[in-house]
SESELO-680609 format. One record per residue (C-alpha): residue in three letters; x, y negated, z. Coordinates in pm, 1 decimal. Layout:
REM residues N
<node><residuo>ALA</residuo><xx>X</xx><yy>Y</yy><zz>Z</zz></node>
...
***
This chain:
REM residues 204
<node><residuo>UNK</residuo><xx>-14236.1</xx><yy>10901.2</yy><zz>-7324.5</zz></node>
<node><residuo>UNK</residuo><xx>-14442.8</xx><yy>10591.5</yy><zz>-7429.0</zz></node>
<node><residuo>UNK</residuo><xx>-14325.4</xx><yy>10407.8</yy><zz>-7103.9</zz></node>
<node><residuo>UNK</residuo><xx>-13960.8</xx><yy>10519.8</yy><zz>-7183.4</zz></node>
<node><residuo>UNK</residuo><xx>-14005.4</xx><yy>10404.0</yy><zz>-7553.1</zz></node>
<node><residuo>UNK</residuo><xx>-14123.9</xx><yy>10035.4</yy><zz>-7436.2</zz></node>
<node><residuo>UNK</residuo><xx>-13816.3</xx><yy>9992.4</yy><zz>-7200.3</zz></node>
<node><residuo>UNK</residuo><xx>-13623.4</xx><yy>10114.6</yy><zz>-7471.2</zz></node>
<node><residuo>UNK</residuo><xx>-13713.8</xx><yy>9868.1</yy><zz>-7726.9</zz></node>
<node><residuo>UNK</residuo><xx>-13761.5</xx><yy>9560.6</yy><zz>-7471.4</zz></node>
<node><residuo>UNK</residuo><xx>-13398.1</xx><yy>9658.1</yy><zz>-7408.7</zz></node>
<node><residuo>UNK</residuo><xx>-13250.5</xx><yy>9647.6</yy><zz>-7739.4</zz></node>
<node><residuo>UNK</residuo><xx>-13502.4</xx><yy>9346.9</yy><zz>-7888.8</zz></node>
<node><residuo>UNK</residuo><xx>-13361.4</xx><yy>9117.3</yy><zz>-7613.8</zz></node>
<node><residuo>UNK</residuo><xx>-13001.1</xx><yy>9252.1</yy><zz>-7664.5</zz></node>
<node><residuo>UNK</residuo><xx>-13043.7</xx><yy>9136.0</yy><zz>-8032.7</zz></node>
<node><residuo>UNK</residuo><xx>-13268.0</xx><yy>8788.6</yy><zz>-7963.4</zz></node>
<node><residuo>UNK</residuo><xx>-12883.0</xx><yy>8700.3</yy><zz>-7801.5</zz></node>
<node><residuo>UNK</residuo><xx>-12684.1</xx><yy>8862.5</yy><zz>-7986.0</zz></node>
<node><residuo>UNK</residuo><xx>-12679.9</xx><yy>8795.6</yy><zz>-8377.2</zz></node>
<node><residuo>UNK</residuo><xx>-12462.5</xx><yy>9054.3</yy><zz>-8467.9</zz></node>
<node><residuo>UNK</residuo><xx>-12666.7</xx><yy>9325.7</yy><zz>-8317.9</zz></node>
<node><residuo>UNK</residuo><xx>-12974.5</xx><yy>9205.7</yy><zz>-8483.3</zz></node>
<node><residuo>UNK</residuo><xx>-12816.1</xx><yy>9215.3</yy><zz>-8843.3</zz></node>
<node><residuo>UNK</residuo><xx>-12673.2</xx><yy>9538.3</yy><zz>-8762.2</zz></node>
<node><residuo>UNK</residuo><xx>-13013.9</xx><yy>9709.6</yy><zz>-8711.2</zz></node>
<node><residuo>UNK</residuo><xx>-13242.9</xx><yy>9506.0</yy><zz>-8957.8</zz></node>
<node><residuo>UNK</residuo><xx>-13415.5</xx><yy>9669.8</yy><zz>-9234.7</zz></node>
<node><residuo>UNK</residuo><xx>-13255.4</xx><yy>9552.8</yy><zz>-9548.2</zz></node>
<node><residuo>UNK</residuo><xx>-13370.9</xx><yy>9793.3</yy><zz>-9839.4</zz></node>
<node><residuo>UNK</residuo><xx>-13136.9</xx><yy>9616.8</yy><zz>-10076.8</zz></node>
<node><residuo>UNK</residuo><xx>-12812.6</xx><yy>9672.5</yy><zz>-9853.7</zz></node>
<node><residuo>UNK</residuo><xx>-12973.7</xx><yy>10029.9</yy><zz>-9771.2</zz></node>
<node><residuo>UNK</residuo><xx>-12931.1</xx><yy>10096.7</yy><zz>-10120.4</zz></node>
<node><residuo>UNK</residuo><xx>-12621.8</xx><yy>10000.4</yy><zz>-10191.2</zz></node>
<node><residuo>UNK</residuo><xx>-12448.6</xx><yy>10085.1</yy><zz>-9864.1</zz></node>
<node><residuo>UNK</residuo><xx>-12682.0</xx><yy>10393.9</yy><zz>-9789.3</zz></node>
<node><residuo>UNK</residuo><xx>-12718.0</xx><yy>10265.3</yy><zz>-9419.9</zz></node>
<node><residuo>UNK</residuo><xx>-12989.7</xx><yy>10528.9</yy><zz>-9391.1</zz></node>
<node><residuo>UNK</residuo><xx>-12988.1</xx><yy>10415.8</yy><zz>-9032.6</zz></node>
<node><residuo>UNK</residuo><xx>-13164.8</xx><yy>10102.5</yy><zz>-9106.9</zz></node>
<node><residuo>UNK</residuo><xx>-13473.3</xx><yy>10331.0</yy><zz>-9191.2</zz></node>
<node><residuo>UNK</residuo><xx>-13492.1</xx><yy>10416.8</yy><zz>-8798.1</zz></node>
<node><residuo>UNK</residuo><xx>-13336.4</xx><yy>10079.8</yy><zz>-8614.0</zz></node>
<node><residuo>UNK</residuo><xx>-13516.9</xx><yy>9821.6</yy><zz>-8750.8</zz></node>
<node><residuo>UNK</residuo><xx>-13827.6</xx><yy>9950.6</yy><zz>-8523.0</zz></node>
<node><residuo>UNK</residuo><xx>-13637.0</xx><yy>9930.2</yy><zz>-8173.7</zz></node>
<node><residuo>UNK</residuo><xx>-13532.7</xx><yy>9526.3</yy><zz>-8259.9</zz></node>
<node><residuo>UNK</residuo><xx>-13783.0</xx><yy>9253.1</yy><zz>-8319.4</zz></node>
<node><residuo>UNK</residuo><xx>-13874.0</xx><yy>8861.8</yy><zz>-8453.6</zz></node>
<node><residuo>UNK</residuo><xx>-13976.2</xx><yy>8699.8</yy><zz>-8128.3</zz></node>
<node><residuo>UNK</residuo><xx>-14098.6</xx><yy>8782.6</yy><zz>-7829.9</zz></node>
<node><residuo>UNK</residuo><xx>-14443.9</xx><yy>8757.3</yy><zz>-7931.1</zz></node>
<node><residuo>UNK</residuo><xx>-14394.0</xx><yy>8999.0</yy><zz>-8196.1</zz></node>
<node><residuo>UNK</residuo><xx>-14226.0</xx><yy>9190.8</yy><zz>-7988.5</zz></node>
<node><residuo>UNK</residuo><xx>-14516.8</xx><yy>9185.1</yy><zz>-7697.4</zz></node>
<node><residuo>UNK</residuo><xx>-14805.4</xx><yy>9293.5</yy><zz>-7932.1</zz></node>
<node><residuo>UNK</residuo><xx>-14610.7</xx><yy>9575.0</yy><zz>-8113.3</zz></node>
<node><residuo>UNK</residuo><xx>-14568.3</xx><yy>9676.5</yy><zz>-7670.9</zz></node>
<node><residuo>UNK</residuo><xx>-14895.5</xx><yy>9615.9</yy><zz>-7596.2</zz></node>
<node><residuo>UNK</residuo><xx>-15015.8</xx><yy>9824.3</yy><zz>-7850.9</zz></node>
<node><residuo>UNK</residuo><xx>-14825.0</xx><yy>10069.7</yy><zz>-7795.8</zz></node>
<node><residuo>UNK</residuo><xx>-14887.9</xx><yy>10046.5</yy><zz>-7428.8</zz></node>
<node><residuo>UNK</residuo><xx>-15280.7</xx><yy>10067.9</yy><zz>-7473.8</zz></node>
<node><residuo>UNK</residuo><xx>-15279.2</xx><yy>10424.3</yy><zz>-7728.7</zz></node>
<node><residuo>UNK</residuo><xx>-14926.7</xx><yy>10589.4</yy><zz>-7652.7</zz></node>
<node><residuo>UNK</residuo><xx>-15060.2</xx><yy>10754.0</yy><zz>-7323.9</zz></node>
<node><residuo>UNK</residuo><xx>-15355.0</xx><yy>10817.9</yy><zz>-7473.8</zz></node>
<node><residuo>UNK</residuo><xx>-15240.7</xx><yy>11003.3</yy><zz>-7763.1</zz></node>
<node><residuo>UNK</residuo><xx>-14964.9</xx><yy>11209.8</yy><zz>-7506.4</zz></node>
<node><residuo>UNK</residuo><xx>-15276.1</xx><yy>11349.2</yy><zz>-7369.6</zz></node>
<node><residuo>UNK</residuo><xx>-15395.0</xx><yy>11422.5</yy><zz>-7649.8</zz></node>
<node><residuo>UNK</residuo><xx>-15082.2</xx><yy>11619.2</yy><zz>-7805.9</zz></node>
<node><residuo>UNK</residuo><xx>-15050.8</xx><yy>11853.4</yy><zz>-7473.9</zz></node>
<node><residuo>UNK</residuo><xx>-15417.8</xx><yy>11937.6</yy><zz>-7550.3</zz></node>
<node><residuo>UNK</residuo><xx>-15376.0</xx><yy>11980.8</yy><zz>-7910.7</zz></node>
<node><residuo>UNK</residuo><xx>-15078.5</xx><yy>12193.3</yy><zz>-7837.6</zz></node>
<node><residuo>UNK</residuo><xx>-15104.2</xx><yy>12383.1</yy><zz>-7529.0</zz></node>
<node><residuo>UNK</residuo><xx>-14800.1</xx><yy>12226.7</yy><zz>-7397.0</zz></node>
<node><residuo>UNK</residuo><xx>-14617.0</xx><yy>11888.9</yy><zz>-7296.0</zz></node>
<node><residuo>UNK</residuo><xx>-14706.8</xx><yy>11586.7</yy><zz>-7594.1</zz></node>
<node><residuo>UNK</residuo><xx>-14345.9</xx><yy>11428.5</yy><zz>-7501.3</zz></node>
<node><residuo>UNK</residuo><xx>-14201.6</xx><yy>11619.2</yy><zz>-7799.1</zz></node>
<node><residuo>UNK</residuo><xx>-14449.1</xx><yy>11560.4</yy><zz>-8027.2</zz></node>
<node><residuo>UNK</residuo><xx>-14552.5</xx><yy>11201.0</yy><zz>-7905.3</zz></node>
<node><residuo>UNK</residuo><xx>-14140.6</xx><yy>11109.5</yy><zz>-7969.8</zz></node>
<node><residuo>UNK</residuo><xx>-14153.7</xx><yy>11294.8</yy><zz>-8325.9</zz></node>
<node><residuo>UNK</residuo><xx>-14479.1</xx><yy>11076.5</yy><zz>-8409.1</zz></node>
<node><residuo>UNK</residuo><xx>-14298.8</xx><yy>10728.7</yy><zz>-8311.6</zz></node>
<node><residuo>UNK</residuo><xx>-14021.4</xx><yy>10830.9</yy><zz>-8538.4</zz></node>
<node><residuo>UNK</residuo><xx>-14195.1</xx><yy>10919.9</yy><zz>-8829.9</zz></node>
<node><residuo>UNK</residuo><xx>-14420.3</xx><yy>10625.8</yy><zz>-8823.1</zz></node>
<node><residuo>UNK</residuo><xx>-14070.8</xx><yy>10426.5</yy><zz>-8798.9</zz></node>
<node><residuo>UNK</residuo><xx>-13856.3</xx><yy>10609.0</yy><zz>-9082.2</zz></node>
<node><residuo>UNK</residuo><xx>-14200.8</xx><yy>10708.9</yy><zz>-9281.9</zz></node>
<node><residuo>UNK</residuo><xx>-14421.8</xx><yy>10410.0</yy><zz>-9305.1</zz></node>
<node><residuo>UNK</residuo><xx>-14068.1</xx><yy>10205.0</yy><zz>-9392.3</zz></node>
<node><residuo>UNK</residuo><xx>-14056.3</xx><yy>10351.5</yy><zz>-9752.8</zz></node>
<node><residuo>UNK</residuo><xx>-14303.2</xx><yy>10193.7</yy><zz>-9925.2</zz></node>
<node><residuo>UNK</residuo><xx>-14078.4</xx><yy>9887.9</yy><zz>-9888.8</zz></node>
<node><residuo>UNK</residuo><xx>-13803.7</xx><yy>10045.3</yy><zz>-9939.2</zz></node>
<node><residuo>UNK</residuo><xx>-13886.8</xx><yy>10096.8</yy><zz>-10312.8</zz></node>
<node><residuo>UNK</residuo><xx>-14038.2</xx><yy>9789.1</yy><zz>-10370.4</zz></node>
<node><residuo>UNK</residuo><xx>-13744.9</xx><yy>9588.2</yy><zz>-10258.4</zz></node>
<node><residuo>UNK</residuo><xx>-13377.9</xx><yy>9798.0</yy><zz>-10279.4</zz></node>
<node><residuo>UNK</residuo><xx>-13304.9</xx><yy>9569.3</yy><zz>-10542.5</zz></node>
<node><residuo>UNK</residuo><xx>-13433.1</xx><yy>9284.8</yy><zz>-10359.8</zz></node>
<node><residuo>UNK</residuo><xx>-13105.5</xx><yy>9106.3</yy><zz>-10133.0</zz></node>
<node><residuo>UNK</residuo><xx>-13343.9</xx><yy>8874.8</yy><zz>-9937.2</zz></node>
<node><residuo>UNK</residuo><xx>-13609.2</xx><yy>9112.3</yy><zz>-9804.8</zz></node>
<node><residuo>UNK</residuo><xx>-13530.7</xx><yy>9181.4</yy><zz>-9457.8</zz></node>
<node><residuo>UNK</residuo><xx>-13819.3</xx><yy>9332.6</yy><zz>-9191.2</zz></node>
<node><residuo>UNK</residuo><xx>-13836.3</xx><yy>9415.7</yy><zz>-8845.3</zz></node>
<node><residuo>UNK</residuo><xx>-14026.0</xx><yy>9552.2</yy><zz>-8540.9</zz></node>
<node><residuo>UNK</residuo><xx>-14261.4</xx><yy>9880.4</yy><zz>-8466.6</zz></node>
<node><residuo>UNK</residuo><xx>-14543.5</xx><yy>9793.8</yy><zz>-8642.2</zz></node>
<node><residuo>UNK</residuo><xx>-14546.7</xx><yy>10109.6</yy><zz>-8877.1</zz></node>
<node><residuo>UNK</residuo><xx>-14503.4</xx><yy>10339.2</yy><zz>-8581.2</zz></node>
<node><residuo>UNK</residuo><xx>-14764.1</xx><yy>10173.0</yy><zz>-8324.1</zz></node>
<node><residuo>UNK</residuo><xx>-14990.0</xx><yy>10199.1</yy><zz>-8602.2</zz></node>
<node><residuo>UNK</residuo><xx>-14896.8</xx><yy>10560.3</yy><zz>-8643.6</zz></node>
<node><residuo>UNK</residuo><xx>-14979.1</xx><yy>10592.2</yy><zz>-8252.3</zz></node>
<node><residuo>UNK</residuo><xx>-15319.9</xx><yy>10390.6</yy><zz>-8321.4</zz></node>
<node><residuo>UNK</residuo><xx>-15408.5</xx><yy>10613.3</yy><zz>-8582.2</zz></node>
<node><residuo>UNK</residuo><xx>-15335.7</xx><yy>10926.6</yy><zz>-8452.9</zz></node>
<node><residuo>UNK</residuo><xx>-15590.7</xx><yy>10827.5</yy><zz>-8133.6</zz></node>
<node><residuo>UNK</residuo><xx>-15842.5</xx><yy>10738.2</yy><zz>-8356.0</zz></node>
<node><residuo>UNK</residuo><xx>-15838.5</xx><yy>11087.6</yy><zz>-8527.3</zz></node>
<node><residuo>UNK</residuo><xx>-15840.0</xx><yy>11252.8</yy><zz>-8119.7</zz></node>
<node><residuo>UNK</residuo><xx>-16078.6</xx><yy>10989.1</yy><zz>-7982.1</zz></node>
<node><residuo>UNK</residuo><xx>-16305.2</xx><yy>10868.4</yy><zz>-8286.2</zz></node>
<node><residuo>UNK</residuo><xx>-16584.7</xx><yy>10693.3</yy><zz>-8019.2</zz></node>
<node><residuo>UNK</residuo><xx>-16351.8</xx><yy>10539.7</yy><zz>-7810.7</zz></node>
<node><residuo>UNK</residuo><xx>-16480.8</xx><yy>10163.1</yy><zz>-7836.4</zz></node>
<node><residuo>UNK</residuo><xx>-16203.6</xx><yy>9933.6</yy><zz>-7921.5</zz></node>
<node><residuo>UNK</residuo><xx>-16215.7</xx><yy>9550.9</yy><zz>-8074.3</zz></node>
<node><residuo>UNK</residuo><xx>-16095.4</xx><yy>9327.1</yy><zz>-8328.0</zz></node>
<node><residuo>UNK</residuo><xx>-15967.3</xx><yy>8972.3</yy><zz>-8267.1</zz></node>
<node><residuo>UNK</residuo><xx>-16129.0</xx><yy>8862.7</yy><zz>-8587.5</zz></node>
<node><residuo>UNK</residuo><xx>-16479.4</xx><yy>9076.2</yy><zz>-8427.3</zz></node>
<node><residuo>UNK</residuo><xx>-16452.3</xx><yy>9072.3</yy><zz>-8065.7</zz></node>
<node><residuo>UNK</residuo><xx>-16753.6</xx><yy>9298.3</yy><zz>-7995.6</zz></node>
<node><residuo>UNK</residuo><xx>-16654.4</xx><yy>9678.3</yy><zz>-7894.4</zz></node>
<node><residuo>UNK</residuo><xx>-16712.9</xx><yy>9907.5</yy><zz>-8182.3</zz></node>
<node><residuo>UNK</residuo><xx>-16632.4</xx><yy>10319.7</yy><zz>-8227.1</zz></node>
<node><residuo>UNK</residuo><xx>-16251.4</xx><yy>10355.3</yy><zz>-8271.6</zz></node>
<node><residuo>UNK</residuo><xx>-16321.9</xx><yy>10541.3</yy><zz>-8678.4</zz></node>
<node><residuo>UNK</residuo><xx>-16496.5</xx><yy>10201.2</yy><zz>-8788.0</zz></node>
<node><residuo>UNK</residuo><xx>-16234.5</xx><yy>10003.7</yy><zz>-8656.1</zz></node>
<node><residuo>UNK</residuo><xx>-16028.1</xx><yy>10193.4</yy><zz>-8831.8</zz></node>
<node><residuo>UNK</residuo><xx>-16216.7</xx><yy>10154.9</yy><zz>-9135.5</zz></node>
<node><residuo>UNK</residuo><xx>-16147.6</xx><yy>9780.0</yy><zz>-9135.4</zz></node>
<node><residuo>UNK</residuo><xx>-15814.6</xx><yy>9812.2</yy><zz>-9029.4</zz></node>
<node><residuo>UNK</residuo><xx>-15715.7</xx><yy>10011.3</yy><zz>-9335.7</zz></node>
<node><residuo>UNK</residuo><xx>-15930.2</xx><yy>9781.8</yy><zz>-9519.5</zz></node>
<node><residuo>UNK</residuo><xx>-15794.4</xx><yy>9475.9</yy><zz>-9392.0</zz></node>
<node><residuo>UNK</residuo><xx>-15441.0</xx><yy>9591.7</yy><zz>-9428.4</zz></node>
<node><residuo>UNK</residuo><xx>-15492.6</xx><yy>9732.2</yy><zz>-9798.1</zz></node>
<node><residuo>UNK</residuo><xx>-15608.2</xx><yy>9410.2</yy><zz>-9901.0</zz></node>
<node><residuo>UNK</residuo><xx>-15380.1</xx><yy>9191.5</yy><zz>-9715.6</zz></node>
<node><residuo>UNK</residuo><xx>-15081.9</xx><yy>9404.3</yy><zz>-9874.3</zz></node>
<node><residuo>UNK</residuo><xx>-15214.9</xx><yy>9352.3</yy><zz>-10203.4</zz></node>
<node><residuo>UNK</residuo><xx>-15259.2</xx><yy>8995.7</yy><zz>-10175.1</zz></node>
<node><residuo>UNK</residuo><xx>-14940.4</xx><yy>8954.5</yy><zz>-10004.3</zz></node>
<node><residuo>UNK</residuo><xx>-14793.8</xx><yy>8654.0</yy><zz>-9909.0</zz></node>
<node><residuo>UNK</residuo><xx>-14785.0</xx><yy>8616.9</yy><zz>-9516.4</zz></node>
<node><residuo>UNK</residuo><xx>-14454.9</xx><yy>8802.6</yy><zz>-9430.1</zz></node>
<node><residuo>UNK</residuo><xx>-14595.8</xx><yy>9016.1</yy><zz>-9290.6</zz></node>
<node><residuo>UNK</residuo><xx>-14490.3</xx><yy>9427.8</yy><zz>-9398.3</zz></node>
<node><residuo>UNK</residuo><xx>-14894.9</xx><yy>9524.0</yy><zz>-9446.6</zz></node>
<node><residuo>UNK</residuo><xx>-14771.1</xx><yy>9830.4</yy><zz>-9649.8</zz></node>
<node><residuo>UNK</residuo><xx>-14572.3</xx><yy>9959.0</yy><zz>-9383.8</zz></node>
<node><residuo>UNK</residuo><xx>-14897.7</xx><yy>9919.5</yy><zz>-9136.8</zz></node>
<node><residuo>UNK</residuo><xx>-15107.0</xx><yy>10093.6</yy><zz>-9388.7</zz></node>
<node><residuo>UNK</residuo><xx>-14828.0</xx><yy>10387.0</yy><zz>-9420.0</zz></node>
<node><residuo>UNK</residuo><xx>-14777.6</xx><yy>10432.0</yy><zz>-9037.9</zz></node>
<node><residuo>UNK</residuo><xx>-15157.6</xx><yy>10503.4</yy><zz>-8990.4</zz></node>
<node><residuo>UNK</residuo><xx>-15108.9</xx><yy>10781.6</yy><zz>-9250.5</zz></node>
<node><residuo>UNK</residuo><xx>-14848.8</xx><yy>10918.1</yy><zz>-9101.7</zz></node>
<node><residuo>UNK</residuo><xx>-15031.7</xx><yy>10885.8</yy><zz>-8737.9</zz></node>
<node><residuo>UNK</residuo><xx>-15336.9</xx><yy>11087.4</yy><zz>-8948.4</zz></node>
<node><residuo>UNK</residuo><xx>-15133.8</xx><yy>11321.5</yy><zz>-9163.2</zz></node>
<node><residuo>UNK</residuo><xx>-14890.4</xx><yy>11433.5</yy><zz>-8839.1</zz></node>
<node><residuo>UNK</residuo><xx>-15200.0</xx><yy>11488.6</yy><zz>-8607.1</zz></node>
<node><residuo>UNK</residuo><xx>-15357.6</xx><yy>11671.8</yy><zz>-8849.8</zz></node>
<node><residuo>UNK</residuo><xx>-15078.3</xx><yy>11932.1</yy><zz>-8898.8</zz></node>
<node><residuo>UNK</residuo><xx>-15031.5</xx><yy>11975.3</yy><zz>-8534.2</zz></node>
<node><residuo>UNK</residuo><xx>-15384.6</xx><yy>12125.9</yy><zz>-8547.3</zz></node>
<node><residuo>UNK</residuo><xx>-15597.9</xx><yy>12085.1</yy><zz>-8862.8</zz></node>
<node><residuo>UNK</residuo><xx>-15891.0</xx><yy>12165.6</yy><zz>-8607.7</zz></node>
<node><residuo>UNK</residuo><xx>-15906.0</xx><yy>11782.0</yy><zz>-8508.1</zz></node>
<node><residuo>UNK</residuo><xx>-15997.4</xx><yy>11711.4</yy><zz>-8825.3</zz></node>
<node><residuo>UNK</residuo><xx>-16324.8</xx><yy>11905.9</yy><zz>-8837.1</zz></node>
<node><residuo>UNK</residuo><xx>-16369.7</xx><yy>11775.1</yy><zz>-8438.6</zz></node>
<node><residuo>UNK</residuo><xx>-16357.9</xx><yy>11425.9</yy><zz>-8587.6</zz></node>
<node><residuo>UNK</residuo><xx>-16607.0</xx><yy>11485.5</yy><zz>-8850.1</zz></node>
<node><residuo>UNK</residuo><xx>-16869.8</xx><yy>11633.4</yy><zz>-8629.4</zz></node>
<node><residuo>UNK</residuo><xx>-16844.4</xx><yy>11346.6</yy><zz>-8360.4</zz></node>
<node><residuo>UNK</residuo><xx>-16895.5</xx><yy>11101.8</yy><zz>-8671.2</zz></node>
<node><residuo>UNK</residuo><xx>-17158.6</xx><yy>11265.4</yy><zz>-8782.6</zz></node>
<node><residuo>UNK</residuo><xx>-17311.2</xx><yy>11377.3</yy><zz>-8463.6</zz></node>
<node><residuo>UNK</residuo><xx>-17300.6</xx><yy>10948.5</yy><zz>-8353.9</zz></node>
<node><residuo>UNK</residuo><xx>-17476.2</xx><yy>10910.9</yy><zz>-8688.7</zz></node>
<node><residuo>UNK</residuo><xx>-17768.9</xx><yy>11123.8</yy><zz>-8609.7</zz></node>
***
């Protein structure tokens, strides 16, 4: 699924780089949303992108954790994570999208794109599974336990969306790794004591 979902969006994201009319027909737009109820905006805006460099991290990303967390789902479950891996991506799409739909439906200039709220559903939802898999920061290149960098990610992102300024959607990254949490968690709340005791246990 994660391999189908990156030739997916590469698809699409260069069909609207070309196309114009494509691109404005997908964007998210909270203010037209509102008027128009183009509920579909909620969900398209993830598969179409900026540039191709946004469009290459958002992949990479995705690329790095998706298989990862597929694993993890068919383990959690007793069965294939395809379902559940595909439900996840939406969610983190449509879900983590809200916050700025409410803080801008009556804004007609706010427009966002890309995948951002659902790869960081996908990161998040590994990081509950896999809490001391070593991952690293650009801004601290030196391998660390997946739960403190996501510590500073939420941080980071929670204070960056505060601040604002940067164009960047740092709610809707903050929101996706809720919904990467929240959705793992209810497949089997068991995960959530498992991540607690490896914590603790690298603690001690």
């Amino acid at each position: 699924m994660t391999w189908a979902i990156i030739a997916f969006t590469v698809l699409i994201s260069l069909r609207a780089f070309r196309d114009r009319k494509v691109f404005d027909s997908m964007v998210f737009e909270p203010f037209v949303i509102n008027t128009r109820k183009d509920w579909f905006r909620l969900v398209t805006h993830g598969f179409i992108h900026g540039n191709g460099q946004h469009l290459f991290v958002n992949m990479f990303v995705l690329f790095m954790f998706g298989p990862r967390v597929e694993e993890g789902y068919a383990e959690l479950t007793g069965r294939s994570g395809i379902l559940p891996f595909l439900v996840l991506y939406l969610a983190g799409i449509t879900l983590s999208s809200l916050p700025g739909y409410y803080k801008h439906r009556w804004d007609p200039s706010y427009r966002a794109v890309g995948a951002s709220g659902a790869t960081s559903a996908v990161l998040f939802a590994s990081v509950l599974m896999f809490p001391l898999d070593k991952l690293m920061l650009l801004i601290l290149p030196i391998p660390a336990p997946a739960w403190i960098f996501g510590i500073l990610y939420l941080g980071y992102e929670w204070y960056m969306g505060r601040r604002g300024g940067d164009g960047i959607a740092h709610d809707a990254h903050f929101a996706g790794a809720l919904v990467g949490v929240v959705f793992t968690a209810l497949l089997d709340p068991h995960v959530v004591q498992r991540f607690v005791a490896q914590v603790t246990g690298s603690l001690l």
